[in-house]
C-alpha positions as CSV (number, residue, x, y, z in Angstrom):
1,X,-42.0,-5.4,-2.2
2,X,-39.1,-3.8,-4.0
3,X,-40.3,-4.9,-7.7
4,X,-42.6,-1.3,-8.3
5,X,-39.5,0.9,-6.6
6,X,-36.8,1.8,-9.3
7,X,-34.2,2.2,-6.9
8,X,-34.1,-0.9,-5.6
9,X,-30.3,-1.7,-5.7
10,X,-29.3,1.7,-4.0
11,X,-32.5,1.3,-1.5
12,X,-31.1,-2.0,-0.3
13,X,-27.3,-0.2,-0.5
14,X,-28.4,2.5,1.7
15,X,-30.8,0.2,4.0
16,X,-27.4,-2.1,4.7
17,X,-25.4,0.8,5.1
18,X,-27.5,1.9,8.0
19,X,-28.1,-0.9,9.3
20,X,-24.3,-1.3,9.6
21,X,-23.6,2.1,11.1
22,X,-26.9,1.6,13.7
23,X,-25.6,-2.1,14.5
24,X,-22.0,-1.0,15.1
25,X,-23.2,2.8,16.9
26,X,-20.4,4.4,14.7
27,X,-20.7,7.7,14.7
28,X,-19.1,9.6,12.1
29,X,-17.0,13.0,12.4
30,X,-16.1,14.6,9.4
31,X,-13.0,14.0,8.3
32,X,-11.8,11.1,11.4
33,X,-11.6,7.7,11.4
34,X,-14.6,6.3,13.8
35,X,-14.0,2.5,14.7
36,X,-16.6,0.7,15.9
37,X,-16.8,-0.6,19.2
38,X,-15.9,-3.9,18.0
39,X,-13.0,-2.5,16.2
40,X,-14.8,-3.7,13.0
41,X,-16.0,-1.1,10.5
42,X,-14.3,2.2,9.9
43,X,-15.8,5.1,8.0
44,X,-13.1,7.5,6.5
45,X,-14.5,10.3,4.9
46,X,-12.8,11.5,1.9
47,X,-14.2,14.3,0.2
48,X,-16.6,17.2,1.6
49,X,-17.2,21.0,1.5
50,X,-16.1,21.4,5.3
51,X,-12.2,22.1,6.1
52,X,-11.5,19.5,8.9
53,X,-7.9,18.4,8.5
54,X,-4.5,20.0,7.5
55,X,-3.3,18.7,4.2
56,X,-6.9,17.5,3.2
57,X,-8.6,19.4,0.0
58,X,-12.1,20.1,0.4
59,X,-14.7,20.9,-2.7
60,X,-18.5,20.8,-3.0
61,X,-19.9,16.8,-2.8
62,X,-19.4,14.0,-0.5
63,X,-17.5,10.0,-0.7
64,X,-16.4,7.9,2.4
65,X,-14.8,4.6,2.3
66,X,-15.9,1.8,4.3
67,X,-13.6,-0.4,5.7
68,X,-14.5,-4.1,7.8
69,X,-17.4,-5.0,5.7
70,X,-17.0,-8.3,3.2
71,X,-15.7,-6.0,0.7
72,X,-14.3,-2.2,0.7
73,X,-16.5,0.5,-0.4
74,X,-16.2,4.1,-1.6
75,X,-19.5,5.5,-1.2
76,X,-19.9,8.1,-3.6
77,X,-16.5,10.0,-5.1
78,X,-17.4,13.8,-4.6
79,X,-17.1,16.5,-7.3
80,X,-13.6,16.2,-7.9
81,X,-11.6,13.3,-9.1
82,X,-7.8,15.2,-8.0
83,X,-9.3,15.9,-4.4
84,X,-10.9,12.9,-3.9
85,X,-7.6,10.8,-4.8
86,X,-5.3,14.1,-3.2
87,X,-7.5,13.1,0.1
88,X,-7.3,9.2,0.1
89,X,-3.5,9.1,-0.3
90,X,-3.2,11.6,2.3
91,X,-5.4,9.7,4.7
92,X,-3.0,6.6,3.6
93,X,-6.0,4.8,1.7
94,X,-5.3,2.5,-1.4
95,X,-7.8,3.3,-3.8
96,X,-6.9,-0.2,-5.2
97,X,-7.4,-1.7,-2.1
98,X,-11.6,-0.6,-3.0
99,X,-13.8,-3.6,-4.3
100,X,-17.5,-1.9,-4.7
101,X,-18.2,2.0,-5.5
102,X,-21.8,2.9,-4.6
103,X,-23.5,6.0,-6.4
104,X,-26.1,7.6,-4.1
105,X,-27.5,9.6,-7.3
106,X,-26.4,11.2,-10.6
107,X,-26.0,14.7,-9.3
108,X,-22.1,16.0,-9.8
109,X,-21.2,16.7,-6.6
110,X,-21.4,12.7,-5.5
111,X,-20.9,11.4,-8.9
112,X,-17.3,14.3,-10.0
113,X,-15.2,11.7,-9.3
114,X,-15.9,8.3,-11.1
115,X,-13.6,8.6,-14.2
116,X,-10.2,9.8,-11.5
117,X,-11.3,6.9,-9.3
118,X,-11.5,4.5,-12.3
119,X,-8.7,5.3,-14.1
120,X,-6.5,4.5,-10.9
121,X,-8.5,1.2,-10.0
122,X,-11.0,0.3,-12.8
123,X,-11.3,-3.4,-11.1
124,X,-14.9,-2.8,-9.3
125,X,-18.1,-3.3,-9.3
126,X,-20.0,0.3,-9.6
127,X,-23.5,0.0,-8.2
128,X,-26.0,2.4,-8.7
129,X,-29.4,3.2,-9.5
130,X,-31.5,2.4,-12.5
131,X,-32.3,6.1,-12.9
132,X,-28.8,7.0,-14.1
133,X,-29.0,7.8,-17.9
134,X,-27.2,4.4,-20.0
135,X,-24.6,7.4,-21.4
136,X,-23.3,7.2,-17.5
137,X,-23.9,3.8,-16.9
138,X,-21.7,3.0,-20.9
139,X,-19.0,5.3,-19.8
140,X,-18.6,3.6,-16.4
141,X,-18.0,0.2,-18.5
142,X,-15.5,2.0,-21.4
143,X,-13.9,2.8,-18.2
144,X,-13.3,-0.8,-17.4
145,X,-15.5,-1.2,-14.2
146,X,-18.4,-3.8,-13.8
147,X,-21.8,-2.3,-13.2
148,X,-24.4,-3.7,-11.3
């Protein structure tokens, strides 16, 4: 099924990451911690354009960490390397404590703060689509992360 789609690896990112939000009913409000009702998986989000929280930076793009899952995820990093870290520490996330960062698509805003996010942990696996230019994909690896 997925061997004509070019996005397979983000397709069957996003599909589980659904999937995990519908199977858990976590909603998400910006900026908050939602725990599921199985006190399981917990969605922090860590960069975004909308001022929700004292003491958090906002700038264009989007990233949330994903917590309870087999491994911790950072999906997307947001335009900004500085806020996205500024925002993680003061939500009291370790970005060392990430395993997997998942890229949604190539466009700045989601994709700003890879080389921030890498210089302070570059021991993950980056996953993202096939459609990202190699330049990206090379500078990822220089950086010291895996890329799948």
């Amino acid at each position: 099924m997925f061997a004509l789609y070019p996005y397979k690896k983000i397709a069957l990112t996003l599909f589980f990451f659904g999937w995990a939000l519908f199977m858990t009913q976590a909603i998400v409000t910006a900026g908050e911690t939602q725990k599921s009702e199985q006190g399981r998986l917990r969605l922090h989000v860590v960069f975004n354009n909308v001022p929700y929280k004292a003491g958090l930076k906002t700038g264009w793009g989007f990233s949330c960490l994903i917590e309870g899952l087999e491994k911790t995820v950072l999906f997307d990093t947001g335009g900004n390397g500085d806020i996205l870290l500024s925002n993680m520490r003061q939500l009291g996330l370790d970005a060392e404590a990430v395993d997997v960062v998942a890229l949604s698509h190539i466009h700045g805003d989601h994709t700003g703060g890879v080389g921030a996010f890498l210089a302070r942990n570059p021991d993950v696996t980056v996953y993202m689509p096939e459609s990202f230019p190699a330049s990206f994909q090379q500078d990822v690896i220089h950086l010291g992360a895996a890329v799948d």
